[in-house]
C-alpha positions as CSV (number, residue, x, y, z in Angstrom):
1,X,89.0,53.2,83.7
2,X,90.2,52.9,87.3
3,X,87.7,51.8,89.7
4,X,89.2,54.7,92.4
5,X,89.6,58.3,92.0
6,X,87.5,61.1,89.9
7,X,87.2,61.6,86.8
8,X,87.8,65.5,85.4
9,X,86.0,66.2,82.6
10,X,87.5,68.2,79.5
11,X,87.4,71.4,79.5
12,X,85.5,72.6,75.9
13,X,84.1,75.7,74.3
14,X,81.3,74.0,73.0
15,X,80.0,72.0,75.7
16,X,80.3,75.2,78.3
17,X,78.0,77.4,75.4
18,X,75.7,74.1,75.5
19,X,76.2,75.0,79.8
20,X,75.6,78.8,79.4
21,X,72.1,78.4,77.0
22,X,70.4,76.1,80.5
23,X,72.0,78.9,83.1
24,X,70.6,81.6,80.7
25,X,67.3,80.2,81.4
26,X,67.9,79.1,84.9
27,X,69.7,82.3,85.8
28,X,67.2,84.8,85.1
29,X,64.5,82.9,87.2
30,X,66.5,82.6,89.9
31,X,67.0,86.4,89.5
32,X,63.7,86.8,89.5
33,X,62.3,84.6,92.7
34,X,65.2,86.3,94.4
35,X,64.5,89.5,94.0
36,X,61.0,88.6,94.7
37,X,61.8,86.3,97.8
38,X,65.0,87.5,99.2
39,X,64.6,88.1,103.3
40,X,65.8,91.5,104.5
41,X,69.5,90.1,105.6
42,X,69.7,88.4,102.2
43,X,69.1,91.7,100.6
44,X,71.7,93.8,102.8
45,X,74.1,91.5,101.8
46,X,73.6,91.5,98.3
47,X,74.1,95.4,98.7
48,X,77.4,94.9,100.2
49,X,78.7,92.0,97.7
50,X,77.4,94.9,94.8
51,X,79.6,97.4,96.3
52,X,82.8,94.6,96.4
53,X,82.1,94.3,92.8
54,X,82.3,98.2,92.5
55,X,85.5,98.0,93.7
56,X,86.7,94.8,92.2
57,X,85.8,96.5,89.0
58,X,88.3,99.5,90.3
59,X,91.4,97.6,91.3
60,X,90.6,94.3,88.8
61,X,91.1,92.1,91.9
62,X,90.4,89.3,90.3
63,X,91.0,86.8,93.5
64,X,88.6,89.5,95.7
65,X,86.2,88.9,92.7
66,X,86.3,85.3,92.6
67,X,85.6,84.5,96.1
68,X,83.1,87.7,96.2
69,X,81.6,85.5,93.0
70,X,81.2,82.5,94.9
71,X,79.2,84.1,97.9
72,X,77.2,86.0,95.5
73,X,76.5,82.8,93.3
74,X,75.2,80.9,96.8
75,X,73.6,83.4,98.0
76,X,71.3,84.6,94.9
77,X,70.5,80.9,94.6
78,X,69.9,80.3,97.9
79,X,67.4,83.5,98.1
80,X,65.0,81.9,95.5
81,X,64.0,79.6,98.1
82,X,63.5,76.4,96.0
83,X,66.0,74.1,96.6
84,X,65.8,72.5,93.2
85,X,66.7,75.5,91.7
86,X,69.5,75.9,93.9
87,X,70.7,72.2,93.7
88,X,70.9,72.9,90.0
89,X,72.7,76.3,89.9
90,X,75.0,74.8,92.2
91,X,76.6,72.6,89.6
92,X,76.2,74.9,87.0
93,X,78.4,77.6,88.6
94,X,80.9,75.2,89.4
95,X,81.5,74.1,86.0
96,X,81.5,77.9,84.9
97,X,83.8,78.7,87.5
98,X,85.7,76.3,86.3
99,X,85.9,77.3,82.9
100,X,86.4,81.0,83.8
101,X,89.6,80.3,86.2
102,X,91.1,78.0,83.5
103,X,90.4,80.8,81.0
104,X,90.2,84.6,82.2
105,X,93.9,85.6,82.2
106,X,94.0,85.1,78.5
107,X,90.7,86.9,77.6
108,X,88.6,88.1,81.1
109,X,87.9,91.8,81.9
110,X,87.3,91.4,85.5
111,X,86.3,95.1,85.4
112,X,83.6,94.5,83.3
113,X,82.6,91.3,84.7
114,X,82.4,92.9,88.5
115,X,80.3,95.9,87.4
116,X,78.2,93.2,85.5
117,X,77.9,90.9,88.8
118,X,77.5,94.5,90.9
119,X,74.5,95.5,88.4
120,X,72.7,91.8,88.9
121,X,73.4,91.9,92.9
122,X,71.7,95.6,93.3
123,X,68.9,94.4,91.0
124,X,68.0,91.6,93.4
125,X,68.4,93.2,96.7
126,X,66.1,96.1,95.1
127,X,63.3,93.2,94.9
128,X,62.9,94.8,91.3
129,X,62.0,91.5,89.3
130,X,62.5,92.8,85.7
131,X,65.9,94.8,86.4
132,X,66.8,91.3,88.3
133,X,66.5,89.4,85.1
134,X,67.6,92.2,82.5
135,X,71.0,92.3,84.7
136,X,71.2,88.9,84.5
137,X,70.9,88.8,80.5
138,X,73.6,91.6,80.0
139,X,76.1,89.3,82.9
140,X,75.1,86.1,80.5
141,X,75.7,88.1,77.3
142,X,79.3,89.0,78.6
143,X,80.2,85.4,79.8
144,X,79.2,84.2,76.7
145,X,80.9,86.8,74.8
146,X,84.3,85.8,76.8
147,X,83.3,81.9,76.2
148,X,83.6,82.5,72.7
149,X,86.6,85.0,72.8
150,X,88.4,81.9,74.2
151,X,88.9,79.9,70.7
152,X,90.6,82.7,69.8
153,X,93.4,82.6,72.4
């Protein structure tokens, strides 16, 4: 191995459903301190990334989408207000995004996925705990449903 550089690690199905059981569990209590901690400029702009989703979900934008994605990811994390929560997510939805890019022309339906992200974003800005972490559940079920659609490509 060189002693320079960085080292990329494989992309595999198995090791991102390993990756998608600890941000199942992660996810939904982030979800859930959000919507229970979010400050009133964190909530109005989890409204208006919900209603980019909408229309994500209208025009399948899928660039749009990612970048609205990215915000949203940060942002939910960072509205937990526990900073060891959000160190972890931050890896985590790095290595998903990573996975998704390499992997949603073949089998994504960014419709679907921006309603799902849309749902979780409204949830949490509504401060409504249990809707927070029910959205969150249906979001995971689809990204793991398109995880494993992917060894079928």
């Amino acid at each position: 191995m060189p002693r320079r550089g960085i080292v990329v690690s494989e992309i595999n199905v198995t090791r991102q459903l390993r990756l998608l059981e600890v941000r199942r569990a992660l996810e939904t209590l982030v979800a859930r301190t959000a919507a229970r901690r979010a400050t009133e400029a964190e909530r109005s702009r989890l409204a208006e990334l919900a209603a980019i989703f909408e229309q994500c979900a209208k025009t399948r934008d899928d660039v749009t989408f990612m970048r609205a994605d990215r915000e949203f990811n940060s942002l939910a994390s960072a509205a937990c207000h526990n900073e060891f929560a959000l160190g972890a997510m931050g890896l985590i939805h790095s290595l998903s995004r990573r996975f998704y890019f390499t992997h949603h022309k073949q089998v994504g339906d960014t419709a679907l996925t921006a309603r799902m992200h849309a749902e979780m974003a409204r949830a949490i800005a509504s401060g409504n705990e249990e809707k927070a972490a029910k959205a969150t559940e249906k979001l995971l079920d689809v990204i793991e449903k398109f995880t494993r659609d992917t060894t079928h490509v």
